[in-house]
N, C-alpha and C positions, 0 to 999 in steps of 0.2 A: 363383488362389483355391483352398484345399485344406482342408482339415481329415483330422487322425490320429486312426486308431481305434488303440488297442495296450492292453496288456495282462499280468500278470507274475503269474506263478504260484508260491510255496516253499511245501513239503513237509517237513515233521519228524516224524518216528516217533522216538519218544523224546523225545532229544536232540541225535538228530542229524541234518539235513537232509539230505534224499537226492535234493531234485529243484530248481530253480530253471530255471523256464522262461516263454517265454512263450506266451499263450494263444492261440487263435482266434477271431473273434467270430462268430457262425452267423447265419447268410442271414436268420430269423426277423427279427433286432436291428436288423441293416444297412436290410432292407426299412423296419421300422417309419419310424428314423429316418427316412429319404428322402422317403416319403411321407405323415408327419405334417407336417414342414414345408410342403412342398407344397400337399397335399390336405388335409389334417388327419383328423380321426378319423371324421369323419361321410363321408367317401367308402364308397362303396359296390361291391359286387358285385364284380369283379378288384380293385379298389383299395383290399380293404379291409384296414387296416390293426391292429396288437394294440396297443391303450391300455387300460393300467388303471394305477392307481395301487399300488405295493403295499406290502402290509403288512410283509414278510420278506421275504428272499432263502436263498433254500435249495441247497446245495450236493448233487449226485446224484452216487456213485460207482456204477462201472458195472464190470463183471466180463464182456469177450466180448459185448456186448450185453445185461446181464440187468442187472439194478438191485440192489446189493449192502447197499445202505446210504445213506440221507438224512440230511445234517447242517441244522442251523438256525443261521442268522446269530446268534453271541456277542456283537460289538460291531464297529464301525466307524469308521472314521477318513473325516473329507470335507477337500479344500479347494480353492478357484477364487481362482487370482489370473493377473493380464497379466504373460503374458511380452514379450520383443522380436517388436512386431509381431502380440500376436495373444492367446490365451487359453488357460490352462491347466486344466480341470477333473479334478479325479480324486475316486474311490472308492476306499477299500480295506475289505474284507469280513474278519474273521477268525470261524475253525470249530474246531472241538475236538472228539474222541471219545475220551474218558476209561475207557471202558465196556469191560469183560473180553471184547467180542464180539471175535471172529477173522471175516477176511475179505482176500481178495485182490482188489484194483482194477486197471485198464488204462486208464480213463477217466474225467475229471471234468466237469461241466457246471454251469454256473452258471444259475439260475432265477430269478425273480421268482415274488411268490407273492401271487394275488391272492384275494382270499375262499377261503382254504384251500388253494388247489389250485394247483399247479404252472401257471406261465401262461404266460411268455416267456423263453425259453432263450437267453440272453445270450451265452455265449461257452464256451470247451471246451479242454480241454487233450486229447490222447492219449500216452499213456507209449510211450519208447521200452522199457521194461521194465516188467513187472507188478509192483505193491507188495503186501505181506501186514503185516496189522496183527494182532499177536500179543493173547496174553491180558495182557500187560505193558505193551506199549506203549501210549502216548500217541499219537495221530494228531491231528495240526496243521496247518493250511492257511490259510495269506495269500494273498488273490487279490482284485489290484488291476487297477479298469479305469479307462482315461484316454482324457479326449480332447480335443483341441489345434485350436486352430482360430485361423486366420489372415486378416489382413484385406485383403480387404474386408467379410469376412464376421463378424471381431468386430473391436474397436475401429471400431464404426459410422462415428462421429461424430468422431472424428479424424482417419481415413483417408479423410471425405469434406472436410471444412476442407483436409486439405494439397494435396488437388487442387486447391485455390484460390491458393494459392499466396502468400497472402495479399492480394489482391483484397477489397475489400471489398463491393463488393456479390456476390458470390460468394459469401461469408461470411455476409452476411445468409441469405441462399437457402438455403444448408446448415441455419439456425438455425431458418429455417422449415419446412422438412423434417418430415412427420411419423413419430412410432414411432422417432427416431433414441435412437442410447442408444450403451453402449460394450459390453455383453452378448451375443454370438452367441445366437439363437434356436436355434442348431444344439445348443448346448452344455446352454441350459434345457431343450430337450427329450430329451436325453438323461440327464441330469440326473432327469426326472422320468417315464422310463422305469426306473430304477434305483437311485432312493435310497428308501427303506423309509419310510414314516409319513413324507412330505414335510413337513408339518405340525411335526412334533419338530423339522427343522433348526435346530440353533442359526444364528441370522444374523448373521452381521459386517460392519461396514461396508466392511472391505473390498476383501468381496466382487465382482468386478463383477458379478455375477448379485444383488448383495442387493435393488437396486429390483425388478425383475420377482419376484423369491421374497417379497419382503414384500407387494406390490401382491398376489401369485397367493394367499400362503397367508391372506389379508386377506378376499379376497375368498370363500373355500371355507369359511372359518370361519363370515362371515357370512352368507352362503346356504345353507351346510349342503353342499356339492357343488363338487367341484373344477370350475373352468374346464377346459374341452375344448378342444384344439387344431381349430381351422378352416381349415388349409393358408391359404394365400396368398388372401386376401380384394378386395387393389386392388391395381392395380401402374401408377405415375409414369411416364411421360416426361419425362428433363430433359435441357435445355438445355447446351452445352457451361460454361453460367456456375453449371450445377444448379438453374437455376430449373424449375419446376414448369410445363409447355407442354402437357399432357395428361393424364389418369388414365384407367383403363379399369376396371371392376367387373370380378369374374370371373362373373359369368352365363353367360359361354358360354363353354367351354372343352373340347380335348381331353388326354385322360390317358393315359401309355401307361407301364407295368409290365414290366420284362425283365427277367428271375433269368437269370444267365450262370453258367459253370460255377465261374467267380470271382466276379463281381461281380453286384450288385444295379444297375440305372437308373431310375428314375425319371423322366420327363419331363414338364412341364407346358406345353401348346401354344395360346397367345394366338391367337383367333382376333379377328376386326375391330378389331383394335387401329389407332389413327391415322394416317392412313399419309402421313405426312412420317418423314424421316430423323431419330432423336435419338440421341445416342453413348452416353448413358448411360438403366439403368433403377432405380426404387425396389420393389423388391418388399416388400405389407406382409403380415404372419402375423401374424391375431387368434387369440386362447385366449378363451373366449365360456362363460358360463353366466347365462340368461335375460336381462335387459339387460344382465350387468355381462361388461365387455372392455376386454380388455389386447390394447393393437397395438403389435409390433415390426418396426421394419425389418429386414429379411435384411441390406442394404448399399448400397452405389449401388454397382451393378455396369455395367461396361462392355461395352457390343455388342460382342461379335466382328466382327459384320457389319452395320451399321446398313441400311444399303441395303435389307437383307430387308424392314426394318420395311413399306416400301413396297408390299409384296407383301402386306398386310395381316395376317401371320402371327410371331409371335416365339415361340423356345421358351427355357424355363429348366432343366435338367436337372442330377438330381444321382445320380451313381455313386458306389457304395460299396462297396471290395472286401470280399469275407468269407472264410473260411477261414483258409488259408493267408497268401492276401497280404494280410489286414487290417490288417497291421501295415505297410502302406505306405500310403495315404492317399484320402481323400474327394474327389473333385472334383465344381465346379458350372461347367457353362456355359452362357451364354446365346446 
């Protein structure tokens, strides 16, 4: 089970491109993600996590550490379609600075921008050489982020049917499953950590994110207030045929948060969970504003160790590299 963070950065002065790389995503991103799924926004104290929705995305150029210049998003390019096995979403941002100002850069960072103000810093490039933007030049910048997610964790609902093998009452079970869909949860909420005026999306059908984006921006319209991520709300016990043998509320639970020198982890730790042996679990992630809620299954994910369950304790854990090795990949296990 994995999912890719990555990333791509081109640079034009002028006319001509002087840089094509790719980026970092910074500890900030990676945390969110992890533990909005999980926990959702309303965890508190260590666990609290940066949700906002936002208006813009703003590009910071940096000089040695000092702040040289802020561009504002020009326009943007979206699209999420399935690839082999999984889900492809990307962003691409474009920035311009037209303006006789001079200035030399070393580093760029990419922001969200919530009620005006710079809110969550997405990802980073540092130059292996400093650029200087003349009183002629044109200063241009495409910087695209992606990210790929594989099933079990998207294509829900097909990836749970082929463990049936075609079985049919197997079959049935998956149909009765709830929250199933073909959309990574991983992918909308990154999605809506990073796309600007969610609400603008044009929506295509598609999309496999179009159900939850039409249900979520449906829902925000007519309340006036986006739905809030609520981390992992219930979580199934199923049966080797994926029938439904248990649920457990998350009322009780422990949280554990570790920023590594590379990675981010997340851990979410079941405590009196049912304690017979089950091979597989349903974890469900509600997005919640007053009564109205949107449940998505994460996936039916397989115990590593079922035996544990007995021990009354299961955990779900999700790591996410940043920096440097972001551009190698997301894992969850349970």
């Amino acid at each position: 089970m994995k999912v890719k963070l990555q990333g791509n950065v081109v640079i034009y002065l002028g006319k001509k491109k002087v840089v094509d790389t790719k980026n970092d995503v910074s500890v900030d991103f990676a945390r969110s993600i992890a533990q909005l799924v999980l926990l959702g926004a309303g965890s508190t104290g260590s666990y609290s996590a940066l949700f906002g929705l936002p208006s813009n995305i703003a590009l910071v150029l940096i000089n040695n550490g000092a702040i040289v210049n802020t561009l504002q998003m020009q326009s943007l390019k979206f699209n999420d379609v399935n690839i082999t096995n999984g889900e492809q979403t990307c962003v691409q941002f474009f920035f311009s600075d037209a303006t006789p100002a001079c200035y030399t850069f070393n580093c760029l960072k990419l922001y969200t921008v919530v009620n005006n103000q710079l809110y969550l810093e997405v990802a980073y490039v540092t130059l292996s050489q400093p650029l200087t933007k003349t009183r002629e030049n044109i200063l241009a910048v495409t910087w695209k982020e992606e990210i790929v997610t594989y099933a079990p964790l998207a294509l829900q609902l097909n990836y749970a049917l082929s463990l049936c093998n075609g079985n049919s009452t197997c079959t049935n079970n998956v149909k009765s499953l709830p929250g199933m869909c073909n959309a990574s949860v991983f992918n909308f909420i990154w999605l809506l950590l990073i796309y600007p005026n969610i609400r603008s999306l044009t929506l295509n059908t598609a999309y496999p994110l179009y159900n939850l984006l039409s249900k979520y921006i449906q829902i925000y319209n007519q309340v006036g207030s986006p739905p809030l991520p609520q981390g992992v709300i219930c979580v199934y016990f199923l049966g080797s045929a994926l029938c439904k043998l248990a649920n457990l509320q998350m009322t009780q639970y422990q949280a554990e948060v570790q920023v590594n020198p590379s990675s981010v982890t997340v851990e979410l730790i079941l405590t009196n969970v049912p304690s017979t042996s089950y091979p597989y679990i349903l974890p469900l992630v509600c997005f919640c504003v007053n009564a109205n809620r949107i449940t998505v299954a994460m996936g039916v994910l397989q115990l590593q160790n079922p035996n544990d369950v007995s021990s009354g304790a299961v955990s779900i854990s999700v790591t996410i590299p940043y920096g440097s090795p972001t551009l190698q990949q997301l894992t969850v296990n349970t």
